[in-house]
N, C-alpha and C positions, 0 to 999 in steps of 0.2 A: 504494500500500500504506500503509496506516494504519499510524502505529507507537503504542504499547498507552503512554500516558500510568506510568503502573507502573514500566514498564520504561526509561525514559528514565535515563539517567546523570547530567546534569544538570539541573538545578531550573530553571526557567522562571518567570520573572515576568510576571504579565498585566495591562495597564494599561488605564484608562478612554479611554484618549486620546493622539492626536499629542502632543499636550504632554508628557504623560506620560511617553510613549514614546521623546519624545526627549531628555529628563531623564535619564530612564533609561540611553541610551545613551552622553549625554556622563558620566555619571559614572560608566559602566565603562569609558569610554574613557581616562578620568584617572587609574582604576586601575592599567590598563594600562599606561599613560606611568609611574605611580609605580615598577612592575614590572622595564620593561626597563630604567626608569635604573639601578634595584640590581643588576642581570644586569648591568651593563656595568660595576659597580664590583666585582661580584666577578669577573667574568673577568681584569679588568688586578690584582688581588689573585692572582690566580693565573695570571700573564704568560700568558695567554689574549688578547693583544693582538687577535689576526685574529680570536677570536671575537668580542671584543669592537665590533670595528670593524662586524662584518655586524648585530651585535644594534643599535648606531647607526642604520644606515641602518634598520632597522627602528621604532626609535624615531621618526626623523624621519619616518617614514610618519604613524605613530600622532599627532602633534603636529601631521601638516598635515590627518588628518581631523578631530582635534577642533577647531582651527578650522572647518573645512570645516563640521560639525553643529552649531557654533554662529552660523553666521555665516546659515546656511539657518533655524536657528529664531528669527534674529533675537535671538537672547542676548549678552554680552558676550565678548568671547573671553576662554577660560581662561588663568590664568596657566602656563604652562607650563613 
């Protein structure tokens, strides 16, 4: 089933290229990293410890893909 471009909820970037593409990717991935560090400062901001801790392990997911997508496109790994 086709779904109606229109109707999509979020925006979609379309790239020339692998290169591109995977630009693209490491730097929503470092957004992402940006993201869940301030989710973990504000949960222990608001003694949210345990959430804090699960949004961690989440983080470190996130930290060992964008190594992992930079290391595949042959780029420098991010500072993290």
């Amino acid at each position: 089933m086709a779904i109606d471009a229109a109707r999509r909820k979020t925006p979609t970037t379309q790239t020339k290229g692998s290169s591109e593409a995977g630009a693209l990717a490491s730097s929503s991935s470092m957004g992402s990293i940006r993201a869940y560090r301030d989710r973990v400062k504000q949960c222990e901001a608001l003694l949210k410890f345990a959430v804090a801790e699960e949004i961690r392990e989440i983080l470190r997911q996130e930290q060992e893909h964008a190594i992992d997508l930079a290391t595949a496109l042959g780029e420098d790994v991010p500072a993290t």
